[in-house]
N, C-alpha and C positions, 0 to 999 in steps of 0.2 A: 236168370231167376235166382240161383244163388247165390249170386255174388249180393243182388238186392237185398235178399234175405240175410247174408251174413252181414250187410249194412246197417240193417231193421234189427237184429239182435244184438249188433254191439253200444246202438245208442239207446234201446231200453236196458242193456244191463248196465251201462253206465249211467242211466237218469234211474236207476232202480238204486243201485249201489249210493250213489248218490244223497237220494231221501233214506236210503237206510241209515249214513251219515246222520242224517240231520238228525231223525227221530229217536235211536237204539243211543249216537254217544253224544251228538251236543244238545240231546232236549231240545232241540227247535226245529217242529214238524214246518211243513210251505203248503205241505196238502192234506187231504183226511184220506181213513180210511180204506175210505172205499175208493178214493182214486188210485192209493197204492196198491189195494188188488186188483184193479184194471188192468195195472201197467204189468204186475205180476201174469197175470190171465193172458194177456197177450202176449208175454216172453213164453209161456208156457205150449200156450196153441203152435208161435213159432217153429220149437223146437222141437214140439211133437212130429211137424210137417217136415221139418229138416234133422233129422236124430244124428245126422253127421258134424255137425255144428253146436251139438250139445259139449256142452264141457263142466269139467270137475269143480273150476272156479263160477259156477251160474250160480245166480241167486236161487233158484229154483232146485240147487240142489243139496241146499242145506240139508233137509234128513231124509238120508238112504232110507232104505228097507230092509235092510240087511240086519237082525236079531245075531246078535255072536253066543254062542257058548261057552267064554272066554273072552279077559280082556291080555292082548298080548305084552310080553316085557319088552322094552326099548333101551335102546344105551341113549344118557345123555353125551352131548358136547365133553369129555375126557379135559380140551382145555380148560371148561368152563363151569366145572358141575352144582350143580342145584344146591347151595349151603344152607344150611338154617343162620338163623341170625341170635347171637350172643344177649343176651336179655337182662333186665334191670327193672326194679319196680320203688327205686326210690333216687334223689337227685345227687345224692352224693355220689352213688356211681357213675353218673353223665358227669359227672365235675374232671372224675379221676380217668374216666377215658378221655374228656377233652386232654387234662395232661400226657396222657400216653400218646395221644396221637401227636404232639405240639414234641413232645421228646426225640418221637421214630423221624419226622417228618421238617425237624429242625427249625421251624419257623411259628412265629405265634399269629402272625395273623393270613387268616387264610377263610373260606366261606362253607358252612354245613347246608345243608337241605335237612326239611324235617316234611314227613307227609303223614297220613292216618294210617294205617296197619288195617288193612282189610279183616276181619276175619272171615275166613274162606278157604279154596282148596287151592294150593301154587301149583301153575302147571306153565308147562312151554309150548311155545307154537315155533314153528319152522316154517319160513318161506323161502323159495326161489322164484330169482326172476320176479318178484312181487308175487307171485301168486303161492296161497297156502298149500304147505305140502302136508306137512304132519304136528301130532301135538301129544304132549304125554303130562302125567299126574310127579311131583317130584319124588316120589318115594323112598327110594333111600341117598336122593342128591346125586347120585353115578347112575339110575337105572329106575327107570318107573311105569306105569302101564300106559300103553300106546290107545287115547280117546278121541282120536281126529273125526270119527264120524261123530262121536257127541259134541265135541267144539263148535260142529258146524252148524251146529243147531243154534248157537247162541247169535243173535241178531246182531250185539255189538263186536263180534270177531270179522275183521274185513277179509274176506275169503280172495280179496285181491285188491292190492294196493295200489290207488290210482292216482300216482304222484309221483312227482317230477326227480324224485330222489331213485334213483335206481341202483339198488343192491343186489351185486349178483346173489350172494345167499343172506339172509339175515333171521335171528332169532328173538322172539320179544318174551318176556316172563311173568305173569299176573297171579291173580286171584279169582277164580272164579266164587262169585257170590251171589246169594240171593235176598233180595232187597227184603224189605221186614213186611210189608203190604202184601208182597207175593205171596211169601211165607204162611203168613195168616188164611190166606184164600187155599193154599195147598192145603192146612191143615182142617179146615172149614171143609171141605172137600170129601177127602179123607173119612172125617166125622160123618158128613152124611151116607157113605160109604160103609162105613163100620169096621174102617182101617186104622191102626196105633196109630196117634198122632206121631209127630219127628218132635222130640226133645227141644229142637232150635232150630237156627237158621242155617247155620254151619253145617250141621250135622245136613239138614236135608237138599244143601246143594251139593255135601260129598256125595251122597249118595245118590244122585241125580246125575253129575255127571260123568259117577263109574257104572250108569245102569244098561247093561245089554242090550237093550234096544233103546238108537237114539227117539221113537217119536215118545218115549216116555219125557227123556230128557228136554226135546224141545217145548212137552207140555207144561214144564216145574218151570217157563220164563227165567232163565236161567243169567247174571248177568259178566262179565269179567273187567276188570281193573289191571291194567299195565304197567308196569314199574321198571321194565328194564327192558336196554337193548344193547344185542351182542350182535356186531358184525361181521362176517367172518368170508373166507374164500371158498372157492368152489369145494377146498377140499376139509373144509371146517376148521381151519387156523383161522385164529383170533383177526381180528383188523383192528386199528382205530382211525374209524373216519374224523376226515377236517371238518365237518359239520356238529360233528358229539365230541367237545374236545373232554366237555364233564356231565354230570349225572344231568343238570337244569337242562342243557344244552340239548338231551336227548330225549327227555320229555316233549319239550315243546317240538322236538323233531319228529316224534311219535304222533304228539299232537295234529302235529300238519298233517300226516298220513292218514289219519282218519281211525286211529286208535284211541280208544277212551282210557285216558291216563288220572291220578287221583292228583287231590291239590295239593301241589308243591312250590311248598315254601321255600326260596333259593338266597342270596346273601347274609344267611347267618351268619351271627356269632356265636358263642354261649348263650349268653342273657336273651338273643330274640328266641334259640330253639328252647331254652324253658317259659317264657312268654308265649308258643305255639302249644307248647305241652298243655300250659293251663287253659285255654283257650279250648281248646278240642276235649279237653276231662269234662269243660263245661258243658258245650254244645253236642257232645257223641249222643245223648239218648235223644237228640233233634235231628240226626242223618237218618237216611233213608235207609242206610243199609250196618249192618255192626261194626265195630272199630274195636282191637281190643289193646289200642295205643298206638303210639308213632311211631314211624322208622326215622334215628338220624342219619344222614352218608354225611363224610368227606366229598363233597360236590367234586373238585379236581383229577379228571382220571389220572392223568401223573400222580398226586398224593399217592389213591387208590394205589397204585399200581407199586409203590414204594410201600407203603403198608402193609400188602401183601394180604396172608390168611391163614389160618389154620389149616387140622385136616377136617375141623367142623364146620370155623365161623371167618368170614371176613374183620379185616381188625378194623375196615374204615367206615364199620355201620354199626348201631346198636338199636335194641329195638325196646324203646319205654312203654313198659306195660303198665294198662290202667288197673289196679283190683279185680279179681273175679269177679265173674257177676252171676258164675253160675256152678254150682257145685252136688255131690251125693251126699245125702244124712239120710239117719232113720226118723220116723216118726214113732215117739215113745207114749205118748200119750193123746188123746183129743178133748178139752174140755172146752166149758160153753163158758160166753161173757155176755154179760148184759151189759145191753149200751144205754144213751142220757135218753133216746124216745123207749127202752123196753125191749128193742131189739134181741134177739139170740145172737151169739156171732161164735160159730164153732173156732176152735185155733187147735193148731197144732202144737203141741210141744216135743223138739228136735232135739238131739244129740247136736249139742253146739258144735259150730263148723264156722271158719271163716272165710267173709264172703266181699267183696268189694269192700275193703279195709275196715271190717267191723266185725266181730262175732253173732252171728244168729243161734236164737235157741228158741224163736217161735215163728210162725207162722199162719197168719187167719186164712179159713178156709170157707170164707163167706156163707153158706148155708149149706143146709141140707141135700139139696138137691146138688149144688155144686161137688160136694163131697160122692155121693151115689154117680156122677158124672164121670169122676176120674178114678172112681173104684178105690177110693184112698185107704189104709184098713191100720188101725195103729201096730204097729212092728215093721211097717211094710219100710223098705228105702225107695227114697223119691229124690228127682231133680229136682234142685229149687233156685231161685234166684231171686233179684232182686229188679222190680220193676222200676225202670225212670233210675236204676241204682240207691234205693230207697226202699221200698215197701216189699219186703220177703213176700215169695209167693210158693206155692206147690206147683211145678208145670207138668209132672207124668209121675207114674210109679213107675219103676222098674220089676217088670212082672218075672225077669228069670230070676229075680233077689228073692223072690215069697215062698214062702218052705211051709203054708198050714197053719200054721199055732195064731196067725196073724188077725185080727180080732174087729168087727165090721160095727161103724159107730151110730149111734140110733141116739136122736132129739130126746131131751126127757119133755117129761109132760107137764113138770112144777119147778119154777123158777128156781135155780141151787142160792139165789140168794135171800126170797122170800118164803116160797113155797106155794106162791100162786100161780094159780094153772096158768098151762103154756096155750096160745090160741096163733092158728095160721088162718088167715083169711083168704079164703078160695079166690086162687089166681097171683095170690103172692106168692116169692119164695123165702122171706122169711116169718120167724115163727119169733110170735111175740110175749112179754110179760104182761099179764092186765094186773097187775099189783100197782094203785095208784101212790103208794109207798114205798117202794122199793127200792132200797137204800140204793143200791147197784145203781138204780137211773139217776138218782142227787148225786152221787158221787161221779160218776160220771159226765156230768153236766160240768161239774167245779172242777174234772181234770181238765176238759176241753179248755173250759175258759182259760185254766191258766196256763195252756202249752204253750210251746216255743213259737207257733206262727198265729196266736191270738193274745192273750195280754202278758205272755212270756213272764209268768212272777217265779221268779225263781226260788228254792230252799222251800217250796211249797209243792209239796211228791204227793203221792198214792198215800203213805204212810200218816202222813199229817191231817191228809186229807180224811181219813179213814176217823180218826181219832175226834176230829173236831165234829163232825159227824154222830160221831158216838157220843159223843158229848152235850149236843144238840146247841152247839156253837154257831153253827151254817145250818141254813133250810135251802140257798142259793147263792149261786155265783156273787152275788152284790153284797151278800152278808162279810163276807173275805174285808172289805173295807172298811168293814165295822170292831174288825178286831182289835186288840186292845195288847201293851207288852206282858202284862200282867198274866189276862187268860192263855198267852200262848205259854207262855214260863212254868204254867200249871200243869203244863201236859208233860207225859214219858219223854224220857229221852231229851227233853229241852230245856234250857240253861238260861238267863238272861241273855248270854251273848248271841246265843244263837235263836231267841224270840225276837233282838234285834234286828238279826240279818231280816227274817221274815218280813217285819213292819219296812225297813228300807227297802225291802223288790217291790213292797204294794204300792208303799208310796209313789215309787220309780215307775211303777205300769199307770200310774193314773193320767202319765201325760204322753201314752202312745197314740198313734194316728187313728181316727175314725175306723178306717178299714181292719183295722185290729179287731176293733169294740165290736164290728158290726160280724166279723167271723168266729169272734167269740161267746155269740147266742146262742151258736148251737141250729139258726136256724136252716130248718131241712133244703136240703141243695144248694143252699151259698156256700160255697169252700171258697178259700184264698182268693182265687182270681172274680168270682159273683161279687167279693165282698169287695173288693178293690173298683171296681164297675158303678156298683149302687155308691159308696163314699166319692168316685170321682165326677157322680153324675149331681149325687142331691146336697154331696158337701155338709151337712148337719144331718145328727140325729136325728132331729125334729121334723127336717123337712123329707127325712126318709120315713117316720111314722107319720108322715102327712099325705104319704105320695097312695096315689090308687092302684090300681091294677092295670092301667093302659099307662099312667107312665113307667111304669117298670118293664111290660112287657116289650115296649117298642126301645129297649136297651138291645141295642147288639149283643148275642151270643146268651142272654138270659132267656125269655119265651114265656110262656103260659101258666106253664107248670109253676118253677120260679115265683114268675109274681103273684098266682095265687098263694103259694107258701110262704112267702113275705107278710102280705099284705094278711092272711091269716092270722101269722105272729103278732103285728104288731094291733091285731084285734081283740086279743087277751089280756083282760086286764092285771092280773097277774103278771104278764110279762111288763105290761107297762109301769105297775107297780116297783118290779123289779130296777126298771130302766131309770124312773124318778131316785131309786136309793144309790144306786150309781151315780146319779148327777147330784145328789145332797153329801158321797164324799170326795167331789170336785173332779171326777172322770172327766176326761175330754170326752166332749162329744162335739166337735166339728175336725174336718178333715184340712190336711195342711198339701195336699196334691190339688191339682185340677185349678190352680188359677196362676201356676209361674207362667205357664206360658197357653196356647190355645188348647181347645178342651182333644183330646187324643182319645175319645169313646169310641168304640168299634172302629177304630181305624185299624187296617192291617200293613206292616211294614216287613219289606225285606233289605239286609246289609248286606253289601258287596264291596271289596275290597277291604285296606286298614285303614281305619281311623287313627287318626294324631291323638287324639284328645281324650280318648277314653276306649278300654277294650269291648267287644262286641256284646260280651256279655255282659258290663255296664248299663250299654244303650239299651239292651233288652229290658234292663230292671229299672232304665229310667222310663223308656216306650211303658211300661206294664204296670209302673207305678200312677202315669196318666190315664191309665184303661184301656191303654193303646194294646197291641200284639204282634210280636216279632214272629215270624214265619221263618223256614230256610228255602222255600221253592216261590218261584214267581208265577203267579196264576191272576187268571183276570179281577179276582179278590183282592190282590195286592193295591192298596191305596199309593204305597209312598217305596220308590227302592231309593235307599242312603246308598250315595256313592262315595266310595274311598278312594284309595291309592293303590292301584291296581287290579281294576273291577273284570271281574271275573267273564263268563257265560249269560249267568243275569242279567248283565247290564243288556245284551245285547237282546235276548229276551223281551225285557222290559221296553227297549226301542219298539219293537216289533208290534205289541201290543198295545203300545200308544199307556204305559206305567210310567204317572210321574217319578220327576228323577228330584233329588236333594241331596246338595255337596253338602258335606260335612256344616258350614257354619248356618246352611239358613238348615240344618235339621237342629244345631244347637238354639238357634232361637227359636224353633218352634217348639224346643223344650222348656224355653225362659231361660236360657244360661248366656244371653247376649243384649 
């Protein structure tokens, strides 16, 4: 009877261990659910009935019980100890370590690796004999705190290695991270709770997996990322196995074993690791989880090992950081803007602070309620960052920063532009102008139109705009076309030459694309991508003021909403009036997308491997310029996965669930480039 039983629990822990593979590190489940809790349920019942046959490497015994009062200190590996890595935030210093390393290492051609930079907490794990012994946080690089019972919590850590490679001891090195969707739900959570939000994502998986009891830990879905393997002898001296002769080598050796490892780029040179750099600055706010740059190595452990290292940093890695993205300032003042429909829009104004390569000094705080939410108070210091690495936001105050004097901010009641009353309509959260006048809303209307991602006329600011305004030069966007060198030469501050420049941007915007024109109305819920959608679908101005409300709404990713608000717009005569004065000073108004090649509306596409021909982020802005949409995960939404040169996990994904597949040249001709 036992020997049966110890028969029936080794081959459910290996079909358990198994599907844990699939689903925690290569994203490709074979079963649901609930059939993995069966299988669970019954290792479990097993072991109960045999508690002699229970063991430390069971699936089942990812989280103890055990609450510590204390997390204990560990020595790391003395050979090997936990380094930080030496850091750079612009290209000239990857130029000058490629020379130093080409100088130490004598030779010029030789091969880099470049992978993403997790952010997250570095820890190590220990195995013998394949099976997990222990694991600690890096702390000071020689000694850190011992978290093996929260590691065990994490699904993608293989608590026993069930592969053909057998190392009597070996250690692997990661990141423990929490993907950005968790994150959201922990702090969702939280909220209804009526606990402080975590700052970020970072911050709330450090502090997840140095938490006292692991079943808190196992509930933050906690995830880890693998970058490194030391192998070593019984008695912890170094090894170098003939299977990892370099860093690639050891990845994919990782890989086999059922560890989830990040993507790594391996036969560089110079030029392909700043080619990756740009590449991932692109795509980072499209991963699932933060990045906050790349690590380069010396792939060759001989290199490595000739290189040598500091007592800080290794000399044959560097690690390319992207801009902050997230920072402390105060908030000095909050006052209110009016938008082009009337809108309130509180903003913050910040002790400028530099943030993912740019200075901030405001911050919109969307409404009223938003503000009362996060208890924002002017003098208060707050985390802020920048969302998509673009749009500053307020993500927390810092409440042990508030000392009292700190001053609580209240909607006025009359527009600080006009002085008519302010009105909130029960059930919204913002708070509106009813001044059908109001300068703030013309002028705002004629900033929209002429930004950078709608008719882009440049030499035409806030300031001009204010004046021609005043002047009663502009009533609307369309009037800007009607200006003359003369009247702009009239105004402050302007010269001939530079009423020139003026009339050449406007000139220059009259021949941008449809999708411009059409994001530069201002009409409610079209941004960029609505506008890009309706120009690739109706191709003319005209046959977009023709279109109803069923055909807008059966547009992919547009809806109900949307096409009422379309179809509203172009029911105003007024607007239409406006749209006639447009086309009398020879605006475009047809679209030059949507006929190179077949129409790409609501299709959804995923890239997997390198393209020859153009970088990823190309293909996205050519997919998006047809209407189409580039994704990074493969889901049964996916229409089209582009395969490269060297396709990834996806690819095999996409086999699975029966996702058309497209080589590179019939994806070029389905964009019209062949």
């Amino acid at each position: 009877m036992a020997d049966s039983a110890r028969i029936e629990i080794e081959k459910l822990k290996s079909k358990i261990r198994y599907h844990e593979r699939l689903y925690y590190v290569e994203n490709n489940p074979e079963i649901s659910d609930a059939e993995f809790d069966q299988l669970m349920g019954c290792l479990r019942e097993l072991e109960e009935q045999n508690p002699k046959l229970k063991t430390d490497d069971s699936p089942t015994q990812r989280v103890g019980e055990t609450v510590v009062d204390d997390l204990l200190a560990v020595e790391h590996n003395p050979s090997s100890p936990m380094l930080s890595l030496s850091n750079t935030y612009n290209i000239d210093d990857l130029e000058k370590f490629d020379e130093r390393v080409k100088k130490i290492i004598g030779v010029n051609s030789f091969d880099y690796t470049a992978e993403p930079k997790i952010d997250g907490l570095g820890v190590s794990l220990v195995y013998k004999n394949n099976k997990f012994m222990s694991g600690a946080t890096r702390g000071d690089g020689k000694r850190g705190d011992n978290i093996s019972a929260n590691l065990k919590t994490i699904r993608s850590v293989p608590l026993y290695v069930d592969s053909k490679e057998q190392f009597g001891r070996f250690e692997v090195r990661g990141e423990v991270f929490m993907r950005r969707k968790t994150f959201e739900e922990v702090n969702k959570q939280r909220k209804r709770e009526g606990k402080p939000q975590f700052a970020n994502a970072r911050n709330c998986a450090a502090g997840s997996v140095r938490h006292l009891d692991p079943k808190i830990t196992h509930d933050r879905n906690l995830d880890i990322m693998i970058y490194s393997l030391i192998v070593t002898d019984k008695d912890a001296s170094l090894i170098q196995s003939q299977k990892a002769q370099s860093h690639s080598q050891a990845m994919s050796l990782l890989k086999a074993m059922g560890f989830k490892v990040p993507d790594v780029r391996a036969g560089l040179d110079l030029t392909g690791v700043l080619d990756v750099v740009k590449e991932y600055e692109s795509k980072r706010s499209d991963l699932e989880y933060e990045i906050d740059g790349l690590v380069i190595k010396v792939d060759n452990y001989n290199y490595q090992q000739k290189l040598g290292a500091t007592s800080k940093f290794p000399r044959w890695a560097i690690a390319f950081k992207y801009p902050a993205k997230q920072a402390t300032t105060m908030v000095v003042d909050i006052k209110v803007q009016v938008g082009r429909t009337g809108a309130l829009t509180p903003v913050a104004d910040l002790q400028p602070i530099l943030i993912a390569g740019s200075t901030v000094s405001r911050a919109t705080l969307h409404n009223e309620d938003e503000i009362a939410r996060k208890d924002i108070r002017i003098g208060d210091t707050v985390f802020i960052e920048k969302g998509g690495d673009v749009i500053p936001k307020i993500v927390s105050v810092i409440l042990s920063k508030r000392t009292g004097v700190e001053k609580r901010f209240r909607m006025p009641s009359h527009c600080p532009y006009c002085g008519s009353t302010v009105f909130r309509i029960k059930g919204e959260a913002v708070s509106r102008c009813c001044g059908l006048a109001c300068p703030a809303q013309i002028n705002e209307r004629v900033r929209h139109f002429v930004s950078r991602h709608a008719m882009d006329i440049e030499n035409v600011g806030p300031a001009l705009i204010d004046q021609l305004h005043g002047r009663k030069l502009i009533s609307d966007p369309a009037d800007i076309y009607h200006l003359t060198k003369e009247q702009l030469a009239d105004l402050d501050r302007m010269a001939e030459v530079s009423a020139l420049n003026v009339i050449n941007s406007i000139e220059k915007s009259k021949h941008r694309p449809l999708e411009r024109l059409v994001y530069s109305l201002g009409i409610r819920h079209i941004g960029v991508r609505g506008a890009q959608l309706l120009a690739s679908v109706f191709l003319s101005m005209d046959n977009l003021i023709n279109a109803n409300h069923k055909d807008i709404e059966n547009i992919h990713e547009l809806g109900p909403s949307t096409a009422e608000s379309v179809t509203q717009f172009f029911s105003q005569h007024d607007n239409l009036d406006m749209i006639e004065k447009l086309r009398s000073a020879k605006v475009n108004m047809f679209s030059d997308i949507g006929n190179a090649g077949v129409s790409l509306v609501g299709k959804h596409f995923v890239i997997t491997g390198t393209l020859k021909n153009m970088t990823r982020n190309n293909a996205k802005n050519r997919v998006e310029s047809q209407g189409g949409r580039v994704t990074s995960v493969v889901t049964q939404k996916t229409d089209y996965l582009v395969v490269g040169d060297n396709p990834g996990s996806k690819l095999r994904i996409a086999e699975k669930i029966g996702t058309v597949q497209l080589d590179e040249d019939t994806f070029l001709a389905m964009l019209g480039d062949v």
